[in-house]
C-alpha positions as CSV (number, residue, x, y, z in Angstrom):
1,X,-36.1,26.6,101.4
2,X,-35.0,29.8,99.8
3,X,-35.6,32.0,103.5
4,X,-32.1,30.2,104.7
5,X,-30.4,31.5,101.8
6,X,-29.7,35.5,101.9
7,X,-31.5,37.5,99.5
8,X,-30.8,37.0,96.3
9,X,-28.0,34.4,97.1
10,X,-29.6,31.8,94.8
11,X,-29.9,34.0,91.5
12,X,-26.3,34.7,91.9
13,X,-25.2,31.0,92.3
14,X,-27.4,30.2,89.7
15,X,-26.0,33.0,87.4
16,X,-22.9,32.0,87.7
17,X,-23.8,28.4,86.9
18,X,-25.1,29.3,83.5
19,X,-22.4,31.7,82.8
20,X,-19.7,28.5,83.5
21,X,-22.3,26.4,81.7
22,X,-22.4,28.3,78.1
23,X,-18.7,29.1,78.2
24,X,-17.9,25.0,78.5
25,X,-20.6,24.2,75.9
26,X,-18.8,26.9,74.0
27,X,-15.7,25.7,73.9
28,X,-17.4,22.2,73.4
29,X,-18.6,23.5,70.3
30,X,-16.0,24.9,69.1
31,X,-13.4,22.1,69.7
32,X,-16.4,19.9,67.8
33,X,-16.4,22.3,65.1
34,X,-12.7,22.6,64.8
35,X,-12.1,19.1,64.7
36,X,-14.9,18.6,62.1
37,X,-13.4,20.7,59.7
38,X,-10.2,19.6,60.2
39,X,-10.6,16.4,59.4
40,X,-12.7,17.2,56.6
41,X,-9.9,19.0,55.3
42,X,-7.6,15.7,55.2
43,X,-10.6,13.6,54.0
44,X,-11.0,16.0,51.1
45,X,-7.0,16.3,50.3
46,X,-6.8,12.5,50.0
């Protein structure tokens, strides 16, 4: 299966997929973080 693809064709889709992946399920992350401690904030001033 890999001989159709040129070489190294794959480890540079597949690169690129994991860079996209950790930068979403960075900003996942943070946007969980920030919203936790944001409304911890109002929870604790009430």
């Amino acid at each position: 299966m890999l001989t159709l693809f040129p070489s190294g064709f794959v480890e540079q889709q597949v690169n690129i997929f994991a860079h996209g992946a950790g930068l979403v399920w960075g900003a996942i992350i943070a946007t969980a973080m920030w919203i936790g401690s944001s409304y911890s904030a109002q929870s604790f001033k009430s």
